[in-house]
PASEKOL-420947 format. One record per atom (N, C-alpha, C, O): y, z, x. Coordinates in steps of 0.05 Angstrom, whole numbers, plus 5000, padded with zeros to 4 digits. Each point is the difference from the previous one (the first is absolute). Example, Ala and Ser with C-alpha at 12.3 -4.5 7.8 and 13.67 -1.06 7.14 Angstrom:
<nodes>
488651565264;502450004982;502450005018;500050135021;502149734972;502450015016;502250144985;502250045010;
</nodes>
This chain:
<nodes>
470260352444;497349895002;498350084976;498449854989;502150425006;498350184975;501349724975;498749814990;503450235007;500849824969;499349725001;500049874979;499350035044;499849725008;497149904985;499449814986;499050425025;496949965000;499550094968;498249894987;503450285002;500350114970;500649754985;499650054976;501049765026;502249864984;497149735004;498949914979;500450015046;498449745007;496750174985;498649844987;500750375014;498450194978;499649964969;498149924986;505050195007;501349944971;499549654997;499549934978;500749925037;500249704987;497449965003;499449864980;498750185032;497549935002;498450104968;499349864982;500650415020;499750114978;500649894976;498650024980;504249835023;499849934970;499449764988;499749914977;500249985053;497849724987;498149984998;499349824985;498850345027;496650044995;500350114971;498849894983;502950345010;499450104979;500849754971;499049954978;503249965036;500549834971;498249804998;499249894980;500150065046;497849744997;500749695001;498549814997;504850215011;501349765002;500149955039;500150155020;499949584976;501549995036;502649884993;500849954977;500850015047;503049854997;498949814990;500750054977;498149765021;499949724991;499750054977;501549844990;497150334986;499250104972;503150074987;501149934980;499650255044;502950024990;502249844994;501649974981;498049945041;502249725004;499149794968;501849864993;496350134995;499149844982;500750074972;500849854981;498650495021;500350154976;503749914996;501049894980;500550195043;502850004998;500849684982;501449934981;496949975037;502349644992;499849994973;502049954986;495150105003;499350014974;501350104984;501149834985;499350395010;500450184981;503549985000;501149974978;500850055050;503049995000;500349915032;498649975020;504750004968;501549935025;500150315007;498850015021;501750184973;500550265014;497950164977;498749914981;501650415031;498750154994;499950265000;501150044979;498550185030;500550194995;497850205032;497650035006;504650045003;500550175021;498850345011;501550185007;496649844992;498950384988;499450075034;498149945014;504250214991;499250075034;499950404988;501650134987;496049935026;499150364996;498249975021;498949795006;500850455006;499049975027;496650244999;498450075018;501749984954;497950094990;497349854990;499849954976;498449995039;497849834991;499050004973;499449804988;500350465002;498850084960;503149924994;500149884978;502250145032;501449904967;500449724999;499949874979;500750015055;499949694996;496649964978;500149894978;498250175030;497949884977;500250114971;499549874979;501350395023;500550014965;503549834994;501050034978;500149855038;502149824992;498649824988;500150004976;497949795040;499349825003;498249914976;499449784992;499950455000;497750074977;500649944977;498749874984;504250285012;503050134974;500149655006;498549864986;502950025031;501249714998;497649854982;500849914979;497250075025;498349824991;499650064970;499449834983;501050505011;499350044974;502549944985;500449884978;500550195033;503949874980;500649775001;502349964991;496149795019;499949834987;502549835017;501049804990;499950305032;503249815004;498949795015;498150045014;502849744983;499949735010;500849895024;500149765007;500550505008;501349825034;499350115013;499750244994;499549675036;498750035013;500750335017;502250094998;495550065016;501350275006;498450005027;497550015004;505449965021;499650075028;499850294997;501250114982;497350025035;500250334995;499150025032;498049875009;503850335009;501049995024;499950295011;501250154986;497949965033;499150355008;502650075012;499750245003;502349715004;501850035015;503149894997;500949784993;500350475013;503549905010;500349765011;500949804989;497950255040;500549865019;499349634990;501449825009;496350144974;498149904989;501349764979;499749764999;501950484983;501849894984;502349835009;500449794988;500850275028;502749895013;499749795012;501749824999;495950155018;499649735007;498849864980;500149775008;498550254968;500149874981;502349814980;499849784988;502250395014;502149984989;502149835008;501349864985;499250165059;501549925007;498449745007;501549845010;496150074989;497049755000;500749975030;501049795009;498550455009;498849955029;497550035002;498650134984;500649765035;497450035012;498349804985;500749764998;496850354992;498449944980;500949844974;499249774996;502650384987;501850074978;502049695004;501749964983;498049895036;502449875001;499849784982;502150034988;496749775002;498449904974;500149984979;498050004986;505049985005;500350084973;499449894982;501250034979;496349765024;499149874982;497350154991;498949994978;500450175044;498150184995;500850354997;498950184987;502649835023;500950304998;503450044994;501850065015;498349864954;503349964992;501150274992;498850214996;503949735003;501550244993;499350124964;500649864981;498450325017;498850184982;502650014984;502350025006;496049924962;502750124981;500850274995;501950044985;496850205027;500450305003;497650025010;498149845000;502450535014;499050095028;499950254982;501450084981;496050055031;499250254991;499650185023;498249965016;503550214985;500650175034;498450314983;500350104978;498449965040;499250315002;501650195021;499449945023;501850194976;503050115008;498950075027;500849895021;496950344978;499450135030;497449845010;497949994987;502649875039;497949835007;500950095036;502250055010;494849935005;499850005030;502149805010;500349834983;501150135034;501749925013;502249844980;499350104979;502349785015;502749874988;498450124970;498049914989;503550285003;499550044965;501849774981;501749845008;497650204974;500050024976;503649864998;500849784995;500350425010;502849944996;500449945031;501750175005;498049745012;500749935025;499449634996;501649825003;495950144990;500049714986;502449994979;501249795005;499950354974;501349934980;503249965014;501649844990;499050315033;502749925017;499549775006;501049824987;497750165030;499149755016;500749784982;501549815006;497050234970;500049824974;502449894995;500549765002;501550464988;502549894982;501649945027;502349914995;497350125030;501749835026;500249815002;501849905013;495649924970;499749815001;501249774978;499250014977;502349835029;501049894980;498849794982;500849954978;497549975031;497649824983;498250134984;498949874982;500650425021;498850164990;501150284983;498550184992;504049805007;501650134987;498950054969;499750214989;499749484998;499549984969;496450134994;498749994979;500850095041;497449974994;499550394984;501150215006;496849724974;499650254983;498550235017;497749935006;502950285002;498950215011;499350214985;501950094987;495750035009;498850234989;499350155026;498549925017;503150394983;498450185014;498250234986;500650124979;497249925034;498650254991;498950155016;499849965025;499350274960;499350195023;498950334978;500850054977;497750085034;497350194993;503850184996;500350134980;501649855034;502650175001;501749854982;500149754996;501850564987;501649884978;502750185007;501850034984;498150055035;502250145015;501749854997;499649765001;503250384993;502849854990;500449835025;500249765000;500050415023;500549905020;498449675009;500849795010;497750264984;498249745001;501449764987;500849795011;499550324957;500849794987;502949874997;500949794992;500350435018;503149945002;499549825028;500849784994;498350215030;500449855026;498749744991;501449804999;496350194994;498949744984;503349864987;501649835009;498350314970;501849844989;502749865017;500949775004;499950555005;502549885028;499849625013;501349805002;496150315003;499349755018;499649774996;499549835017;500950144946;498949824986;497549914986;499149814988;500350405018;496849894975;500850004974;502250104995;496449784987;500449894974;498050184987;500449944977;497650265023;499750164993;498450215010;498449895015;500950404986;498650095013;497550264977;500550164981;496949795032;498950064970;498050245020;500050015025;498750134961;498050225008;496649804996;498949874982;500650195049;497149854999;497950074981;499050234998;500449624991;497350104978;497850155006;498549975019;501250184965;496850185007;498349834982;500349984976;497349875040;499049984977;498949584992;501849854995;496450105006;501049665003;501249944962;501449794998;498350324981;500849914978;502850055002;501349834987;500150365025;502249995008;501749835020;502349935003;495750065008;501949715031;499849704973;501849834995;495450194993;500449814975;502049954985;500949774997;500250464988;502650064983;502549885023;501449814992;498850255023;502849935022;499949785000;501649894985;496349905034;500249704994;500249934979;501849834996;496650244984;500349894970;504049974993;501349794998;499450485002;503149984996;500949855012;501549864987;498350085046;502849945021;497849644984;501449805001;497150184992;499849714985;501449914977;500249764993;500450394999;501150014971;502350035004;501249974978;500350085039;502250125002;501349805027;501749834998;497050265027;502249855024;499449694993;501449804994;495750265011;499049625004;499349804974;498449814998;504050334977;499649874977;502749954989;500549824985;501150335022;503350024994;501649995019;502350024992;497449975026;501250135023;500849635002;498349834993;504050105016;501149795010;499749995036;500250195015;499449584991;499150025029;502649775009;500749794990;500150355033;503049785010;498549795017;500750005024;497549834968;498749855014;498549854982;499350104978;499849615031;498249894983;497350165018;499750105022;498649874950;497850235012;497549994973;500249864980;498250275024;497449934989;499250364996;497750085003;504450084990;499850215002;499150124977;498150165001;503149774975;500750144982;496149974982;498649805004;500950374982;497250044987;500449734976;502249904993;495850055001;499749774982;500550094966;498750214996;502649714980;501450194985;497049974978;498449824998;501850444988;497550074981;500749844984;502449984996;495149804984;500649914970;498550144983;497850105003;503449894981;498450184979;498749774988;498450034981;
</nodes>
């Protein structure tokens, strides 16, 4: 009941704060891509210094950002709410924060690669922990990479900036998709 009321809390919160409703969202999404980019942390300051870093790095697709395990998975698997995938589509990569109140971090990332439609999809874990153990089970489980959370928003800046330059600019996507960053001309 505690995580229930945590989680319906966490979503409230972060739409007053961002200042969007579903319908803003739903708008921002169609616009900008067919998919987008996935940021579930169950921490209220880092989802907003994510949210902050995304806008300043400049990436071009749209960013669901989600307080919860539990939160995420029905996102992913599009029950409930989520079911809509014209409004809430499968994300070209997921940004998991490892230790989160009820289904962590890597408990979404099982769930994840069980899934066979969602197998291809790019996973980033992070976490304030750089414990081997951490990063060896991450990996076990399939994440595609696992990085130490930023101190700092010019630093959460630097991270998106790269995984732009890097996942969502080179990175081949096994899908037609609207993923990839738009290429620099000089």
């Amino acid at each position: 009941m505690i995580f229930l009321l945590q989680s319906v809390i966490c979503r409230l919160l972060f739409f007053r704060q961002s200042g969007e409703s579903r319908r803003t969202q739903h708008d921002i999404m169609n616009n900008m891509a067919i998919a987008g980019i996935l940021h579930v942390d169950d921490s209220e300051d880092d989802r907003f210094l994510f949210k902050r870093a995304w806008q300043r790095a400049g990436i071009n697709l749209a960013l669901v950002s989600l307080c919860s395990g539990e939160e995420a998975i029905a996102y992913l698997a599009g029950n409930g709410e989520y079911a809509d995938r014209s409004i809430y589509p499968i994300p070209c990569m997921v940004f998991l924060d490892l230790k989160m109140n009820g289904p962590s971090g890597l408990d979404v990332l099982e769930w994840l690669r069980a899934q066979p439609h969602l197998q291809h999809l790019v996973v980033i874990i992070y976490s304030s922990s750089n414990q081997t153990v951490d990063v060896q089970k991450s990996m076990r489980l399939g994440a595609n990479a696992f990085v130490t959370k930023p101190v700092g928003n010019q630093r959460w800046v630097e991270l998106l900036e790269a995984v732009n330059n890097s996942w969502l600019r080179f990175h081949e996507f096994p899908w037609p998709s609207n993923c990839k960053a738009p290429e620099v001309t000089a």
